[in-house]
C-alpha positions as CSV (number, residue, x, y, z in Angstrom):
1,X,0.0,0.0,0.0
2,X,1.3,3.5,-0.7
3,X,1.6,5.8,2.0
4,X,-1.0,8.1,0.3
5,X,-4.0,5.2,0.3
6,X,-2.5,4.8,4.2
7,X,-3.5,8.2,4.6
8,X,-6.5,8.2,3.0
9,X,-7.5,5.0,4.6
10,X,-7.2,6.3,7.9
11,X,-8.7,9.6,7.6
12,X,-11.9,7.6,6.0
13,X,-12.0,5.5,9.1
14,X,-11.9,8.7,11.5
15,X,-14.3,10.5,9.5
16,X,-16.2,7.3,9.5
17,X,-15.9,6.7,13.7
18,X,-16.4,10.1,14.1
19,X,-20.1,10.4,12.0
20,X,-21.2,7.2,14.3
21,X,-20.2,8.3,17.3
22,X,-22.5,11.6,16.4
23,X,-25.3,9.6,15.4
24,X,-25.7,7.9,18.6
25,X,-25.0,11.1,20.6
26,X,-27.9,12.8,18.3
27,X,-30.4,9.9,18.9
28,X,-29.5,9.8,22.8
29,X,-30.2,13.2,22.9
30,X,-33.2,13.4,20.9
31,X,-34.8,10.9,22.8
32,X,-34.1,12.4,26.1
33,X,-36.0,15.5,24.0
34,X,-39.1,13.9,23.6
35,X,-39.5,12.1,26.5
36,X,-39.2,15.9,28.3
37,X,-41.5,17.2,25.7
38,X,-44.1,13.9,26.3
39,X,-44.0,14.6,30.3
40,X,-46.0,17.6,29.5
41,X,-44.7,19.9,32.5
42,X,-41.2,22.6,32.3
43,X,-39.9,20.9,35.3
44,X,-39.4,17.7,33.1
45,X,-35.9,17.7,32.5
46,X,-34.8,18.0,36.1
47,X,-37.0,15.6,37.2
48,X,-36.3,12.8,34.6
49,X,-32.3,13.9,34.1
50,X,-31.3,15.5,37.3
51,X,-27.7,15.0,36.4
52,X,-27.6,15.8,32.8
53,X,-27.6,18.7,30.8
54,X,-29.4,18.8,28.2
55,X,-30.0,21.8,25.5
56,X,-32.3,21.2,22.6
57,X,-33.0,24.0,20.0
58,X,-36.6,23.0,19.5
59,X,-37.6,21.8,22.5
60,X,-41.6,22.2,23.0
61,X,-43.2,21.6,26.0
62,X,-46.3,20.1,26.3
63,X,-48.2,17.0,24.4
64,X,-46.3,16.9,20.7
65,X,-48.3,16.5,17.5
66,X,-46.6,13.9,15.3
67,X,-45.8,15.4,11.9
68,X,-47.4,13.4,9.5
């Protein structure tokens, strides 16, 4: 193997590592979301997750619709 396809190799496997490991993070995190948002109440989050923080950009509270 050439030290070029080395390279290349390796930086596909970080980029790789690196999209999975924000996949999960996303999916943890939107989860948490919409259990907070199910609960209904603004005191959710520190009820449920007392020991997280967590920061959504569209987080709703109250009953969600589901977008259809």
């Amino acid at each position: 193997m050439k030290r070029t396809q080395k390279i290349a190799l390796a930086l596909a496997i970080a980029t790789a590592a690196g999209i999975v490991l924000y996949m999960a993070k996303h999916f943890k995190t939107k989860h948490m979301l919409a259990q907070i948002a199910e609960e209904g109440y603004e005191t959710a989050q520190d009820i449920l997750f007392p020991h997280k923080d967590i920061h959504g950009k569209h987080l709703q509270y109250g009953p969600v619709i589901p977008e259809l």
